[in-house]
N, C-alpha and C positions, 0 to 999 in steps of 0.2 A: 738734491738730485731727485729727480720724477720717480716715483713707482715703478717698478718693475715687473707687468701686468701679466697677467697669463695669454690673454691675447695677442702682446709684444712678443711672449717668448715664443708662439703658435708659430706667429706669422715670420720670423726668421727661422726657425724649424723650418717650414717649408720652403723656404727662399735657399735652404743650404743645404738643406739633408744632416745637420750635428745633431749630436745628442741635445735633450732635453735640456741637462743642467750646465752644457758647454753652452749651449743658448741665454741662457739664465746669465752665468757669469758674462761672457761678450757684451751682454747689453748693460750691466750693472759697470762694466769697464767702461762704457761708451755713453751712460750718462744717460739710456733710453734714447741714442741715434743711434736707426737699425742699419744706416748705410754705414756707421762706422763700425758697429757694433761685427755688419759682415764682412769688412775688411780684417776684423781683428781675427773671424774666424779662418778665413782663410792663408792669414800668416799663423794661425796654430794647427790648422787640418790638412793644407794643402788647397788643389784645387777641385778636389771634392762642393768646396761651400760656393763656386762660382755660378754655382748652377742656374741661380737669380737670375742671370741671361739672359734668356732663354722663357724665362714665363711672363704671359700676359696680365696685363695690372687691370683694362678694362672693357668694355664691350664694343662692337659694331662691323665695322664692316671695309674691305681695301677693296677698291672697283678701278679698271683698266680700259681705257679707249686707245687701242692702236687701227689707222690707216694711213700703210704707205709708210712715210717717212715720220710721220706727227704721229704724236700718242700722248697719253697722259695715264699718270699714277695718283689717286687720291684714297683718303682716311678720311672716313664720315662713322663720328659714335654715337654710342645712345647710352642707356643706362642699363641694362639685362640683352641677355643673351636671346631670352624671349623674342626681344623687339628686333634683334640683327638677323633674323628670322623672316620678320614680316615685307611682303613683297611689298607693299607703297615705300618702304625705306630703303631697300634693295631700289628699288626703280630712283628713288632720287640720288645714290648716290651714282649708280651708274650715269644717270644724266649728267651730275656733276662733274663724271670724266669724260664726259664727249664735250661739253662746255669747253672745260678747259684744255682740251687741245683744238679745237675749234675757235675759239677766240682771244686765247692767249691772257686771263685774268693777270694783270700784278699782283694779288694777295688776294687770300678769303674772302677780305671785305668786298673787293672788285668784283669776283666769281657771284657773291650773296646778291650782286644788282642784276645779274642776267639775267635774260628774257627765262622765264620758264611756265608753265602750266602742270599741273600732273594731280591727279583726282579734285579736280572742281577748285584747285588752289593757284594761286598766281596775282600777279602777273609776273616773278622773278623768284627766284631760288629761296632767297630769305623766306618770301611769302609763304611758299611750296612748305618750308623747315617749319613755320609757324604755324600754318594750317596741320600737318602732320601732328608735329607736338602736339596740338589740340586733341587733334583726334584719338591721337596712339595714347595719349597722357604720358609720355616721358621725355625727357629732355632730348634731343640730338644737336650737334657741331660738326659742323666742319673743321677738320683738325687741319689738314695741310695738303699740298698738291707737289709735283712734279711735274713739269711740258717737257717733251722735247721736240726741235723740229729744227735741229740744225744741218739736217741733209745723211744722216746715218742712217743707216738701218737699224732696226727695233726689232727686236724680240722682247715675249712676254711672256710672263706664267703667272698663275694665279690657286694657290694651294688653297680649296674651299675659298674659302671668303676673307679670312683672317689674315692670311701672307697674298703679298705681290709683287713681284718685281719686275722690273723692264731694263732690257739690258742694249745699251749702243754698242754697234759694232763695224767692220764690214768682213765680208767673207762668206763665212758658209752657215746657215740658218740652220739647217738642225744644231750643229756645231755651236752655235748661239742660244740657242731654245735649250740647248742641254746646261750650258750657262747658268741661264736663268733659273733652271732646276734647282741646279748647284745649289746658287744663292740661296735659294729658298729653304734650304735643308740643312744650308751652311753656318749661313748669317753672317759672311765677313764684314767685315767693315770698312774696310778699303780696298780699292784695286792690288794695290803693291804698298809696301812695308810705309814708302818715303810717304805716304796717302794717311797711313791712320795718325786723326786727331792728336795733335800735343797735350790736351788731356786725358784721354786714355793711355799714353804714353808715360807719363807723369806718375797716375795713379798707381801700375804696374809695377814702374821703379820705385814708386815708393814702398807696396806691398814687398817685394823682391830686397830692399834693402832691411825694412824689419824683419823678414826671416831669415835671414843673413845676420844679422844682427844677435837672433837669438841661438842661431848656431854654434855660438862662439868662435870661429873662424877666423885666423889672422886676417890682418885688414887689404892685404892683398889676394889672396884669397874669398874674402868676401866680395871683393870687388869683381872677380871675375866671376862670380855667383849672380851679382845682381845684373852683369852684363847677360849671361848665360839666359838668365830666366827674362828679359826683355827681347833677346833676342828671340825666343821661343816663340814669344807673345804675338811678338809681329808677325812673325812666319804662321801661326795657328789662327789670326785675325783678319790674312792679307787674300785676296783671292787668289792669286795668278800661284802661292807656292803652295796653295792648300792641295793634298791627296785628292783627288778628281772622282764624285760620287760613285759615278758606276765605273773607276777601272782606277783602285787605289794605288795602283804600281807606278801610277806617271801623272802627273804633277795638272795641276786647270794650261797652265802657261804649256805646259809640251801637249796637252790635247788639242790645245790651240794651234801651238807651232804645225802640230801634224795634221792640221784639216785647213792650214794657209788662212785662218782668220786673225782675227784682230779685237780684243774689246775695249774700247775706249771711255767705257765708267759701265755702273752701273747704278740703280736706288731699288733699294728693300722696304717693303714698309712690314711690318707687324703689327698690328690692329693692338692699341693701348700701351705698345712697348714709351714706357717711360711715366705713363700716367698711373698715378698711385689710386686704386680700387676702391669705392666709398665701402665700409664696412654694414651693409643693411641687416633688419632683423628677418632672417628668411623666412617665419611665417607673415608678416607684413610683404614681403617680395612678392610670396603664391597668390597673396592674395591681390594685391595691384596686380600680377598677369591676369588672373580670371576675370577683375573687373575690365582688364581693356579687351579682352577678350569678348566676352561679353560686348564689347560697347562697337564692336565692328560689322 
């Protein structure tokens, strides 16, 4: 079995809000995997330890081009927060969502051959990434995009830099813009129940069947335990049944009903959500900012 490091136990501590040595044990049950390790926690704590959700693993930046019926969602990162900062990196990722609702890339790699220019770098977007890097001295990617331009109407929102979301609809734009708020505050993950992923679905039931499990509960009774808490899940992850931000009395789906709209999907991005945080030594970090800094 791997060591059981103070740093491992740090960084689910924070991922959970448990105690110190509930941390400890979790991961010494889990072998030093912390994704199992916070599964165990939250069939011992509840869902106090889910909190992991919800935080970002690592830096950069979510930029939004809507006109008219066409827009686009993208995620371009870097390695510090420093750099999600700097405007030549800001300006390319922006560009990169006019690109890509402007000319509809198939993937990353397609979007990286676009024509582009931007501080004496080019002739294409790669170009643009590599001259940057040079310059700024840190790594950036293009993680992934969104188009849409199938004839709906768009709405967007963009919470600082880090959340974006664009939401299809048709009906009533504020009505829609308030949507997109939602999301952004929300984070579901699916339109309606029948929408969220068969593996989140999965995982849930499973968490739900171990604490049930450890209930001691007769087996019919359990069972209607681990329906209960999936049920839940879906209803707390779905948008249209989530409590509606600014008026929790009446449901996304009846704000909707009541302003004659419609939303027919929608995509969230979170800046880093899923990508795991290189651990650096923060006095080394101050100091690569000062030197690029310096170097501009």
């Amino acid at each position: 079995m791997p060591a059981i490091t103070a740093s491992m136990v740090a960084e689910l501590r924070a991922r959970t809000d448990a105690p110190m040595m509930e941390c400890k044990k979790a991961l010494t049950e889990a072998d030093g995997d912390l994704a199992r390790a916070e599964e165990i926690l939250r069939v011992k704590l509840g869902n106090k330890a889910s909190k992991a959700a919800g935080r970002i693993a690592a830096e950069g930046v979510v930029a939004a081009h809507v006109a008219g019926r066409t827009g686009a969602l993208v995620e371009v990162n870097c390695e510090t927060d420093f750099v999600s900062k700097n405007e030549s990196f800001l300006a390319l990722a922006r560009a990169c969502a006019q690109l890509v609702a402007e000319h509809n890339p198939a993937d990353v790699a397609a979007l990286a051959a676009l024509p582009l220019s931007q501080d004496s770098f080019g002739p294409t977007v790669e170009d643009v990434r590599k001259g940057l890097v040079g310059k700024i001295g840190e790594n950036m990617s293009i993680r992934r995009f969104k188009r849409y331009a199938d004839g709906a109407d768009l709405a967007h929102y963009l919470h600082g830099t880090r959340i974006g979301v664009i939401v299809e609809y048709s009906g009533d734009a504020i009505a829609a813009k308030d949507v997109a708020m939602h999301v952004a505050a929300m984070k579901p993950v699916a339109l309606a129940a029948a929408d969220v992923p068969a593996d989140l679905v999965d995982k849930e039931r499973k968490i739900a069947a171990e604490k049930a499990a450890e209930s001691g509960k007769p087996a019919e009774i359990a069972a209607k335990m681990i329906e209960g808490a999936v049920q839940k899940y879906l209803k707390e992850v779905s948008l249209l049944p989530q409590p509606f931000v600014k008026n929790d009395k009446q449901s996304v789906e009846q704000m909707l009903g009541a302003a004659a709209t419609t939303v027919k999907g929608f995509t969230l991005y979170v800046v880093g959500e899923g990508i795991e945080k290189r651990s650096d030594d923060f006095a080394a970090e101050v100091a690569a900012q000062v030197a690029a800094a310096k170097g501009q």
